[in-house]
C-alpha positions as CSV (number, residue, x, y, z in Angstrom):
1,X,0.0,0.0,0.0
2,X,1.4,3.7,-1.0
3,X,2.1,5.8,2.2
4,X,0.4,8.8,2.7
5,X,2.7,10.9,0.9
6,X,3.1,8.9,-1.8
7,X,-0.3,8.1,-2.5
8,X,-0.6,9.3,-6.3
9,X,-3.2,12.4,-7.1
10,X,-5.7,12.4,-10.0
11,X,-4.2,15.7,-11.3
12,X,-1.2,13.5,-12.6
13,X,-0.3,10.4,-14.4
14,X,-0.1,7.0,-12.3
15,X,3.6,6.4,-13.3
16,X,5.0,9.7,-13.0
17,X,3.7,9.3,-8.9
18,X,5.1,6.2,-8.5
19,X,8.3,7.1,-10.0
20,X,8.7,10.0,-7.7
21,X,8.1,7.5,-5.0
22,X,10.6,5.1,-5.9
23,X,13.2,8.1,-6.7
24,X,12.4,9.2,-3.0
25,X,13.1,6.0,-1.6
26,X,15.9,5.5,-3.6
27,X,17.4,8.6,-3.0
28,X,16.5,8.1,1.0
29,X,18.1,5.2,1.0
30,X,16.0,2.8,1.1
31,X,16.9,1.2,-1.9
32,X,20.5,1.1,-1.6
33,X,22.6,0.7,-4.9
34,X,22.3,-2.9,-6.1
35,X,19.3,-3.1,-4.3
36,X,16.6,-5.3,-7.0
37,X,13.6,-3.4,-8.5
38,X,11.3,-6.4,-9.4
39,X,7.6,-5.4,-11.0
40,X,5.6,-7.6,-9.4
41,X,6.6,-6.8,-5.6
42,X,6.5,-2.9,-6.3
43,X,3.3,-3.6,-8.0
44,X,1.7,-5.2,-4.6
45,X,4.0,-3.2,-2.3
46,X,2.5,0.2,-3.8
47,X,-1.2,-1.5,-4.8
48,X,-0.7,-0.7,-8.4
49,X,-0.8,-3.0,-11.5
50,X,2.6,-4.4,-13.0
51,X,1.7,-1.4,-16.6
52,X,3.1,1.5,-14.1
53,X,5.2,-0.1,-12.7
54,X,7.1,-0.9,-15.6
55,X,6.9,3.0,-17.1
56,X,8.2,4.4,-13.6
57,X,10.7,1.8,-13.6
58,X,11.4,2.4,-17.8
59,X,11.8,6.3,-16.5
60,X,13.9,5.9,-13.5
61,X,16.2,4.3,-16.0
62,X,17.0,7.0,-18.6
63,X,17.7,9.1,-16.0
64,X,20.4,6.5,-15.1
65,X,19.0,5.7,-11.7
66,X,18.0,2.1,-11.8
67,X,20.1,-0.1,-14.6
68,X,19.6,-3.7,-15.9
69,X,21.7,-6.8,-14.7
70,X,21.3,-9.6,-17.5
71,X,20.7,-12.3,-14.3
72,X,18.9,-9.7,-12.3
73,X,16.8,-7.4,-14.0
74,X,16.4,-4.2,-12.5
75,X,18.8,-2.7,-9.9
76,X,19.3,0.6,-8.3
77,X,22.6,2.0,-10.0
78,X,25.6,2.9,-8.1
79,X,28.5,5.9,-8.8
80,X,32.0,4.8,-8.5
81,X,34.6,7.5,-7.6
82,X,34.9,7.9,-11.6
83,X,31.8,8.4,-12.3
84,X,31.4,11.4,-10.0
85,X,34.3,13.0,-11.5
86,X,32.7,12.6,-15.0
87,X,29.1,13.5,-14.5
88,X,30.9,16.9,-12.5
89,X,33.3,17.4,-15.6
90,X,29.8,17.0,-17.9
91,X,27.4,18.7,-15.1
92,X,30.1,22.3,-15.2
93,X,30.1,22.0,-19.3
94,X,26.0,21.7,-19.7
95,X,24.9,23.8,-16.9
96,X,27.3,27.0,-17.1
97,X,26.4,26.7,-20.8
98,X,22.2,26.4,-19.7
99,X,23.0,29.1,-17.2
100,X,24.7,31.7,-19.4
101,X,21.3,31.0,-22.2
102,X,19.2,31.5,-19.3
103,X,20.3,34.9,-18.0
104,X,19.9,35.6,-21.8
105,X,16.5,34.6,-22.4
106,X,14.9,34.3,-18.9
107,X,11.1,36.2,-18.5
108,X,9.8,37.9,-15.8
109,X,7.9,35.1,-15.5
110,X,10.7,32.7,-15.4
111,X,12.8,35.0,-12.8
112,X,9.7,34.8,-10.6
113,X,9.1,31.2,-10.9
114,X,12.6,30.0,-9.8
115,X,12.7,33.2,-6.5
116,X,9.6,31.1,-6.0
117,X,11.5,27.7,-5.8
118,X,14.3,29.3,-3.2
119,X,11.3,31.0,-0.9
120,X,10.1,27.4,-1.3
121,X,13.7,25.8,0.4
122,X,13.6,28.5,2.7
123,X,10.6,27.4,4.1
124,X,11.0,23.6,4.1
125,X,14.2,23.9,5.5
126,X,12.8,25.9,8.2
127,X,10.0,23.2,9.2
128,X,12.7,20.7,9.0
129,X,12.0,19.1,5.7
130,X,14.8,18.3,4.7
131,X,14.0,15.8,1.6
132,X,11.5,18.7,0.2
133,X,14.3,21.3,0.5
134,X,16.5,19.1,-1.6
135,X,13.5,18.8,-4.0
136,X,13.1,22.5,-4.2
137,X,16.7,23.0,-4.6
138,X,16.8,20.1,-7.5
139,X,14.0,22.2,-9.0
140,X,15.6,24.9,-9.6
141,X,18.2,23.9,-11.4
142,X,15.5,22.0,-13.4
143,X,13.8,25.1,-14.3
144,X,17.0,26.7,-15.4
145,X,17.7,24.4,-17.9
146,X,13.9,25.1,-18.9
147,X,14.5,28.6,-19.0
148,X,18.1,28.2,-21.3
149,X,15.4,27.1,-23.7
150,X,17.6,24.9,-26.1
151,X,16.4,21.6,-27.2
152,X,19.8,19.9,-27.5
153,X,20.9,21.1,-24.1
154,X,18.0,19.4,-22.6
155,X,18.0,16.3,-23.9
156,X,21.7,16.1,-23.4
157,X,20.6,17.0,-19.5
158,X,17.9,14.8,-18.9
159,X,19.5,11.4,-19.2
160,X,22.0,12.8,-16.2
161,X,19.7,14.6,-14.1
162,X,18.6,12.1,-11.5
163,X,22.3,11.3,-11.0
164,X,23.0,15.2,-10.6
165,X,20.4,15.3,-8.0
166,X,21.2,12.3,-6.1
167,X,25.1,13.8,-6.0
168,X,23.6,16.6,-4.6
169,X,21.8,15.3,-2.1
170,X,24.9,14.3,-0.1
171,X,25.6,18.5,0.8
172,X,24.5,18.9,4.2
173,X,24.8,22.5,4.5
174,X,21.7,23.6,2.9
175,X,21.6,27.5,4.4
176,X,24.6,27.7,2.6
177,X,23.4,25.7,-0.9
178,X,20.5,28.1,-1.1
179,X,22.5,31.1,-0.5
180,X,25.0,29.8,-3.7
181,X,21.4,29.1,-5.4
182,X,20.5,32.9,-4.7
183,X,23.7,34.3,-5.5
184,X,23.4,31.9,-9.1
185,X,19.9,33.6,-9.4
186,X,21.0,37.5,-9.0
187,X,23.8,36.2,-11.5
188,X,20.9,35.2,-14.2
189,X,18.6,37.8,-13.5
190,X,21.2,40.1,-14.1
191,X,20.9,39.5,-17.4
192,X,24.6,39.7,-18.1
193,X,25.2,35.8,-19.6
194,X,29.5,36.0,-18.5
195,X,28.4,36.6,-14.9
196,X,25.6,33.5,-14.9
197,X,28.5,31.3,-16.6
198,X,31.4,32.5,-14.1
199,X,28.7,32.1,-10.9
200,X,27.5,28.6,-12.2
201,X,31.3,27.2,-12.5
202,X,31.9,28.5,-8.8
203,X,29.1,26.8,-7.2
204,X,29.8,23.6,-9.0
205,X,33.5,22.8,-8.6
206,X,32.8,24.4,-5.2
207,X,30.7,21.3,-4.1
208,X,32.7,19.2,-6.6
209,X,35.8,19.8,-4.0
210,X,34.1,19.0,-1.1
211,X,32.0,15.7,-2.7
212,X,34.1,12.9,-1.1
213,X,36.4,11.2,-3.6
214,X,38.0,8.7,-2.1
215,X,34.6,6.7,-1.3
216,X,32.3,4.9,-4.0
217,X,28.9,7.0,-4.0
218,X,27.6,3.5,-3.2
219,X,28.4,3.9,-0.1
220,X,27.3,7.3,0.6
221,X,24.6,8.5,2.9
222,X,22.0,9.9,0.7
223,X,20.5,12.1,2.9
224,X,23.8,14.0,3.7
225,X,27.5,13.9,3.4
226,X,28.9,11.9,5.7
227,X,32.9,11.5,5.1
């Protein structure tokens, strides 16, 4: 049976709710990397039939956070200690590039939408919600990649994206993550695209230091850094 916050609305396809739910858990922890993803327990475990299941599961995977094992089926996917240093090394080339399009092209609108998304840490982070401040932050860089407005860009993101997030879900300083997140806005609503391209490089390689690198991610505390 879904728990309460998991329980999918009507507003919104069956599959993308029960993807989210299975991305929370796995990024919670509790479906550690190698841990097996098999249709018919989700199925009963979240009272669904096996036809979402399958879609979550068939999402979850092109954003490279589940993989298949030929004598196992599905699995949560693990990061070694190369694999962080290449999705950072592809993570500064797309999103200074998305940021500097974005402080180019973003709307009123669009500048409103992502202050929105910081008030909206701010105030999960002061309830102590700490896995919906994470969201929020995850959101926003979402919606800056929505706002560079550049088809290519995207869907050379989106494969990566719930590998970015999951990374990022280690920092355990989030007062100071959404202050870098509001510094990164002024920087794009500026306007000027060299200062959204020098502030996105900063706050990037500044968590890429402090991400641990002598550890696999597989053994990483997902809900905060823990070296």
């Amino acid at each position: 049976m879904l728990i309460a916050e998991e329980t999918p609305t009507t507003d919104r396809p069956l599959r993308e709710s029960v993807r989210d739910a299975i991305r929370s858990r796995i990024f919670e922890g509790h479906y550690a990397p190698g841990t097996r993803l098999v249709e018919r327990d989700l199925a009963a475990e979240f009272n669904v039939s096996r036809l979402p299941i399958r879609e979550a599961l068939r999402m979850l995977r092109q954003e490279g956070l589940i993989q298949d094992r030929a004598s196992r089926g599905s699995e949560v996917a693990g990061l070694s200690p190369k694999d962080v240093e290449d999705l950072f090394d592809v993570r500064q080339s797309l999103e200074v590039l998305a940021c500097r399009l974005a402080a180019a092209r973003a709307t009123d609108k669009d500048l409103k939408h992502l202050a929105g998304l910081l008030d909206e840490a701010d105030r999960f982070l002061a309830k102590g919600s700490i896995l919906e401040a994470h969201r929020a932050n995850s959101e926003f860089h979402d919606a800056i990649t929505a706002i560079a407005n550049n088809d290519f860009l995207r869907t050379a993101l989106e494969p990566l994206q719930g590998r970015m997030h999951w990374l990022f879900r280690h920092v355990d300083d989030l007062p100071e993550l959404i202050q870098e997140h509001r510094d990164l806005y002024a920087a794009i609503a500026s306007g000027d695209a060299e200062r959204a391209a020098t502030q996105s490089a900063s706050h990037i390689g500044k968590y890429r230091e402090q991400f641990p690198q002598n550890e696999p991610a597989t053994e990483l505390k997902l809900q905060g850094k823990r070296p």
